[in-house]
Backbone as JSON Lines, residues from 0, in Angstrom:
{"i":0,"aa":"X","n":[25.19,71.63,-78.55],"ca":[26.33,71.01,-77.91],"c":[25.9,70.48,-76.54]}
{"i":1,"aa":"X","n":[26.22,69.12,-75.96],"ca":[25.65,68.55,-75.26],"c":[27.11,68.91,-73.85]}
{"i":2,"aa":"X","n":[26.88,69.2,-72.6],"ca":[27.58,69.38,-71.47],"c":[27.12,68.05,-70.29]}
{"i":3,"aa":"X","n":[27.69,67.94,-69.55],"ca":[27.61,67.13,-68.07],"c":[27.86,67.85,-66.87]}
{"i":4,"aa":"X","n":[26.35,68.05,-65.79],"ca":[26.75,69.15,-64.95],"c":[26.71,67.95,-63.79]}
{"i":5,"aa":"X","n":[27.29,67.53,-62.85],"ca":[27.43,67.23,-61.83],"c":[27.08,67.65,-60.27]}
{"i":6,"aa":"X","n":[26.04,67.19,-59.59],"ca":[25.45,68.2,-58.63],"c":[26.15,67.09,-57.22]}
{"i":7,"aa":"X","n":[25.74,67.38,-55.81],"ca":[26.22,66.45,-54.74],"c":[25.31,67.2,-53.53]}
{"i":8,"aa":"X","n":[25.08,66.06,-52.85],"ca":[24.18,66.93,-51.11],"c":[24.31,65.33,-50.7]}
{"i":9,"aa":"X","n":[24.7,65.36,-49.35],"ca":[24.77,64.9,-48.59],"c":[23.33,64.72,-47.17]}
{"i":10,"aa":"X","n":[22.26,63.62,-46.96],"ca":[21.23,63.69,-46.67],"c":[20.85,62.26,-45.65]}
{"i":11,"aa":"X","n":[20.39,63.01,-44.56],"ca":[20.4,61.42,-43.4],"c":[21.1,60.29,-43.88]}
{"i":12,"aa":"X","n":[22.28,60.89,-43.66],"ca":[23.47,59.85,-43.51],"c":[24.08,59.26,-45.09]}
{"i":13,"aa":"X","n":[23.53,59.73,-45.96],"ca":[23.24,59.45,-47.53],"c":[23.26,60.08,-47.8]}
{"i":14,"aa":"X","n":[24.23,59.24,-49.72],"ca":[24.91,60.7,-50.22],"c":[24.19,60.49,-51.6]}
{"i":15,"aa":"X","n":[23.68,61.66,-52.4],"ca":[22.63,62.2,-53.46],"c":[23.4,62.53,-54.35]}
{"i":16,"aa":"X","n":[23.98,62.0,-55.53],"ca":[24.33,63.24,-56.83],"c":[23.57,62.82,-58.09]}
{"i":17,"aa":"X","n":[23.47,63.68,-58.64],"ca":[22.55,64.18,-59.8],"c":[23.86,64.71,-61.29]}
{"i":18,"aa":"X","n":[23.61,63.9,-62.06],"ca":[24.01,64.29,-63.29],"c":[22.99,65.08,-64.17]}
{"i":19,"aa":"X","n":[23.6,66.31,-64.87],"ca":[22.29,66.7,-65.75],"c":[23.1,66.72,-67.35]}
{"i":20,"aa":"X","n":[22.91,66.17,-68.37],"ca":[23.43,66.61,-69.23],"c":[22.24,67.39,-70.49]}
{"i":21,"aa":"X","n":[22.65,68.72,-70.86],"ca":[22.05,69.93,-71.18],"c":[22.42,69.44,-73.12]}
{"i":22,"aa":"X","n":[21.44,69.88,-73.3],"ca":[21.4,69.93,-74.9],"c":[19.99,69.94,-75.34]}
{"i":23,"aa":"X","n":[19.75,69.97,-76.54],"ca":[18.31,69.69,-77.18],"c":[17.54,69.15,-76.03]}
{"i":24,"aa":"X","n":[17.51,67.9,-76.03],"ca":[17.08,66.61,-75.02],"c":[18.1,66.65,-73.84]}
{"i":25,"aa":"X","n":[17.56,66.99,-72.88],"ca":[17.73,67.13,-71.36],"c":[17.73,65.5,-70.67]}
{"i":26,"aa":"X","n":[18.87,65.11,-69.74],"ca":[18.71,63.43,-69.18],"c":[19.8,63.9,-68.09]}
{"i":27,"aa":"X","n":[18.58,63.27,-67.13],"ca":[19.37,63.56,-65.75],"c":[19.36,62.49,-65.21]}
{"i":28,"aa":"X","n":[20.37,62.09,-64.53],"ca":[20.39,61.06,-63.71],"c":[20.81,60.53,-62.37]}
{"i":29,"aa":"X","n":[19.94,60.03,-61.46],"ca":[20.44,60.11,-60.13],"c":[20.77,58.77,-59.46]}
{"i":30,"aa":"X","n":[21.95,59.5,-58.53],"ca":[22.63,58.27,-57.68],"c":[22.26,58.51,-55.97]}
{"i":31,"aa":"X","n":[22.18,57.4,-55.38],"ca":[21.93,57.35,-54.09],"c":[22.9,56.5,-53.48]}
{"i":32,"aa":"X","n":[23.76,56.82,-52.67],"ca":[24.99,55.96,-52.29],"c":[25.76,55.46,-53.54]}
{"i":33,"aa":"X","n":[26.1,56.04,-54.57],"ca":[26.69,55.19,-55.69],"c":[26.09,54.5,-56.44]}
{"i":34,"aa":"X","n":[24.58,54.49,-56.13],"ca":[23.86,53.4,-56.83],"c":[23.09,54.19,-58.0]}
{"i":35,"aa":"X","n":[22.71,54.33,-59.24],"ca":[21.55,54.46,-59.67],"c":[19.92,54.43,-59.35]}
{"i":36,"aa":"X","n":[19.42,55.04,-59.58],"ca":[18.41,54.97,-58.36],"c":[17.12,55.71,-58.95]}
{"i":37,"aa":"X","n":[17.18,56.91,-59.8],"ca":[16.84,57.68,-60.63],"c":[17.16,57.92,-62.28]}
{"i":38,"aa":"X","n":[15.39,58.33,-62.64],"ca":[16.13,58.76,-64.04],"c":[15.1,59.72,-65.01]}
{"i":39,"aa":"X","n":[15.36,60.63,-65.48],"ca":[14.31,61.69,-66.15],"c":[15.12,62.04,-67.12]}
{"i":40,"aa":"X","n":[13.97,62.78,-68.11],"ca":[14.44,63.63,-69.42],"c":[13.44,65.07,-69.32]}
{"i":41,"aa":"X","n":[14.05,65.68,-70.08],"ca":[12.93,66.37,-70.79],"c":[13.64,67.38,-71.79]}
{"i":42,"aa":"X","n":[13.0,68.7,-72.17],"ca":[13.22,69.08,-73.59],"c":[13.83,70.53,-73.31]}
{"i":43,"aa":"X","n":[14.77,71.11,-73.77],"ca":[15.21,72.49,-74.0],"c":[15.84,72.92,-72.13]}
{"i":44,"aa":"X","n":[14.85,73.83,-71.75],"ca":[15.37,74.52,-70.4],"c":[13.72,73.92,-69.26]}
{"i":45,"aa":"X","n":[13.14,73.3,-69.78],"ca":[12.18,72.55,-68.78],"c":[12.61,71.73,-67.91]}
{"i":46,"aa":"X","n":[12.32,72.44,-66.35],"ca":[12.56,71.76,-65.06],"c":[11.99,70.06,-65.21]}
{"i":47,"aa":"X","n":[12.53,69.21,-64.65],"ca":[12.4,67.87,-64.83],"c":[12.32,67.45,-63.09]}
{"i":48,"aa":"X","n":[11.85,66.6,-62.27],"ca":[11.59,66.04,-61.44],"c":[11.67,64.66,-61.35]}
{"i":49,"aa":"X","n":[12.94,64.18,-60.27],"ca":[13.03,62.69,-60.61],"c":[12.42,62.13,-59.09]}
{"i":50,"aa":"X","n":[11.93,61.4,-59.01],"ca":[11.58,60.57,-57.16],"c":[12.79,59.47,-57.41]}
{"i":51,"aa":"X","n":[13.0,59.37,-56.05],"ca":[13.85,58.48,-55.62],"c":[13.53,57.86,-54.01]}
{"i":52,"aa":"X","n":[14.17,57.32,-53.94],"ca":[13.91,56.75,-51.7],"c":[15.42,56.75,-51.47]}
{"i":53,"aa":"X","n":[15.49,57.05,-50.54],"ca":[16.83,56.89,-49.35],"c":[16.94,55.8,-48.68]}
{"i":54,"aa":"X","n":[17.67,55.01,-48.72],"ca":[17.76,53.34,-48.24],"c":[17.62,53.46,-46.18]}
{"i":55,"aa":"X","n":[16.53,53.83,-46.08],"ca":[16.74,54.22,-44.65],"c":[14.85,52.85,-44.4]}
{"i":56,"aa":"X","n":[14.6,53.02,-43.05],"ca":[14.24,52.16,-42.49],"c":[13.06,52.63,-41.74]}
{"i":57,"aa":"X","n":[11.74,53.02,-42.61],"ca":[11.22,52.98,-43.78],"c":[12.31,53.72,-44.88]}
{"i":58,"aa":"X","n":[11.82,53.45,-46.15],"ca":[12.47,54.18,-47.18],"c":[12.0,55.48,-46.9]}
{"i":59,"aa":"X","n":[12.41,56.56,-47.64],"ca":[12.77,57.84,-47.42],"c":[12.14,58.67,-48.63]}
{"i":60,"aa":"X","n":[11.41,58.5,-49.41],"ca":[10.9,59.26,-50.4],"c":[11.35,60.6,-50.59]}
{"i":61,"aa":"X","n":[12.3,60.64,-51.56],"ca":[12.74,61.82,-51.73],"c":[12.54,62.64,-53.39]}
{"i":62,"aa":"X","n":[13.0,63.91,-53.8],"ca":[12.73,64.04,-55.28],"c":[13.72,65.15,-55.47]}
{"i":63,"aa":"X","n":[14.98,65.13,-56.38],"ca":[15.14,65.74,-57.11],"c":[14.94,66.74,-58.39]}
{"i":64,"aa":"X","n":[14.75,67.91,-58.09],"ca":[14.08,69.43,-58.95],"c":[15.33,69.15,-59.77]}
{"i":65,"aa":"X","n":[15.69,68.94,-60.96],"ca":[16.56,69.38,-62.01],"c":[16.24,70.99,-63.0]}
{"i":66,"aa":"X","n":[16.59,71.81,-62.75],"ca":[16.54,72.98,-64.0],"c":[17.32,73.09,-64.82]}
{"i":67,"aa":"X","n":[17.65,72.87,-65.97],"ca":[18.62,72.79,-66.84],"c":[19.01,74.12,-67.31]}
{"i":68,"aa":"X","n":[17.89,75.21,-67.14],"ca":[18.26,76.27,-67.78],"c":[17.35,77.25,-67.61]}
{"i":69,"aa":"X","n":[17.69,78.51,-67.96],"ca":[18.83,79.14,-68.81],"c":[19.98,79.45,-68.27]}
{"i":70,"aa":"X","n":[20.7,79.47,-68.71],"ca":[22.09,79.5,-68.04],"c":[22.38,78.16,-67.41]}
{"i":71,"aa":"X","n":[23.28,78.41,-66.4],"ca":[23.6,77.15,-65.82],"c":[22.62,76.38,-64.6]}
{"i":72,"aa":"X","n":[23.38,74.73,-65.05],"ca":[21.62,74.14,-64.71],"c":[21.51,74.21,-63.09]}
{"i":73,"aa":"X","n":[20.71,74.13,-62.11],"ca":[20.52,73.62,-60.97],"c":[19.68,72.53,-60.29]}
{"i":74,"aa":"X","n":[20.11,71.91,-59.4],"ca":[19.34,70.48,-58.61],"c":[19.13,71.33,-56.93]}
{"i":75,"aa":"X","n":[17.95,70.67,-56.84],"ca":[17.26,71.2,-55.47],"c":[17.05,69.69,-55.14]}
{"i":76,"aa":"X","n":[17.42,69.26,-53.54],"ca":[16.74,67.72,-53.01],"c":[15.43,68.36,-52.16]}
{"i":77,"aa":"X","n":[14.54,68.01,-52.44],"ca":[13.27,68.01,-52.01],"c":[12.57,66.89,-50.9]}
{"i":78,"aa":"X","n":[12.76,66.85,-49.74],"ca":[12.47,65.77,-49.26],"c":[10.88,66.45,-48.11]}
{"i":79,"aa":"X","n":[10.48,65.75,-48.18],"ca":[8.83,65.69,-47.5],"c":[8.79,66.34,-45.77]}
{"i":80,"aa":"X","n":[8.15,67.65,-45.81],"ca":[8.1,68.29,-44.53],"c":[9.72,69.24,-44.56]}
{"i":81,"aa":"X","n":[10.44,69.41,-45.12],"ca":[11.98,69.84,-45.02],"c":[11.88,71.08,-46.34]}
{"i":82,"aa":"X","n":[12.32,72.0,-45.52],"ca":[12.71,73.35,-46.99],"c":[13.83,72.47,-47.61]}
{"i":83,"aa":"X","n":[13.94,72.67,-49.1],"ca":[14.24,72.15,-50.25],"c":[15.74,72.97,-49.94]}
{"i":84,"aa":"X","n":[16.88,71.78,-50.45],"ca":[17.96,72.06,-50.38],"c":[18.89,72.21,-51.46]}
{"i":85,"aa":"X","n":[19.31,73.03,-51.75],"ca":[20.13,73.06,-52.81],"c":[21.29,72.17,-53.32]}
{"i":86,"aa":"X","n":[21.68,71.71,-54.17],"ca":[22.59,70.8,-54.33],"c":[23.72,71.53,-54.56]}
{"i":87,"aa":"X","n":[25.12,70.97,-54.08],"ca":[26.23,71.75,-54.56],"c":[26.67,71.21,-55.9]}
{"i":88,"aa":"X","n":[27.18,72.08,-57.1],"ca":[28.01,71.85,-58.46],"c":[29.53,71.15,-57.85]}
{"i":89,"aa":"X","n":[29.44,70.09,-58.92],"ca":[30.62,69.3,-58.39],"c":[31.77,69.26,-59.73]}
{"i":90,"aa":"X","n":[32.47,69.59,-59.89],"ca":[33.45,69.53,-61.29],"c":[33.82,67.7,-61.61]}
{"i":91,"aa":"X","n":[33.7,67.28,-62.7],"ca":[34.7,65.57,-62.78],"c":[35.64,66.35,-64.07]}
């Protein structure tokens, strides 16, 4: 049975959410200001890693940790020199 977990973090001035939807085949997908921006898969409960940039001035190289499992999934924003931040679960 396939679910949609919804993650959100807020990051230099820019806002990050991460869709994960959990099933067989794992597809996560990330937004940066509303935009699409990101995109990964992978298989069962294997952590997935997406890169993305932050529309900042240089770009911002950033990467989303997706864990899908076991249990319920979690997103970490990972950005360069910065302890890794947890994303908050967002309900739609």
């Amino acid at each position: 049975m396939r679910r949609r977990h919804h993650f959100h973090i807020d990051h230099a001035g820019h806002s990050v959410s991460a869709t994960v939807e959990t099933g067989h085949h794992v597809e996560v997908e990330i937004l940066v200001d509303g935009k699409e921006t990101g995109h990964g898969s992978t298989h069962h409960d294997r952590p997935v890693t997406v890169q993305v940039e932050l529309p900042t001035d240089p770009p911002t190289p950033v990467s989303v940790r997706a864990t899908p499992g076991p249990g319920v999934p979690r997103c970490v924003l990972e950005v360069p020199d910065a302890v890794p931040q947890v994303m908050s679960p967002r309900r739609y």
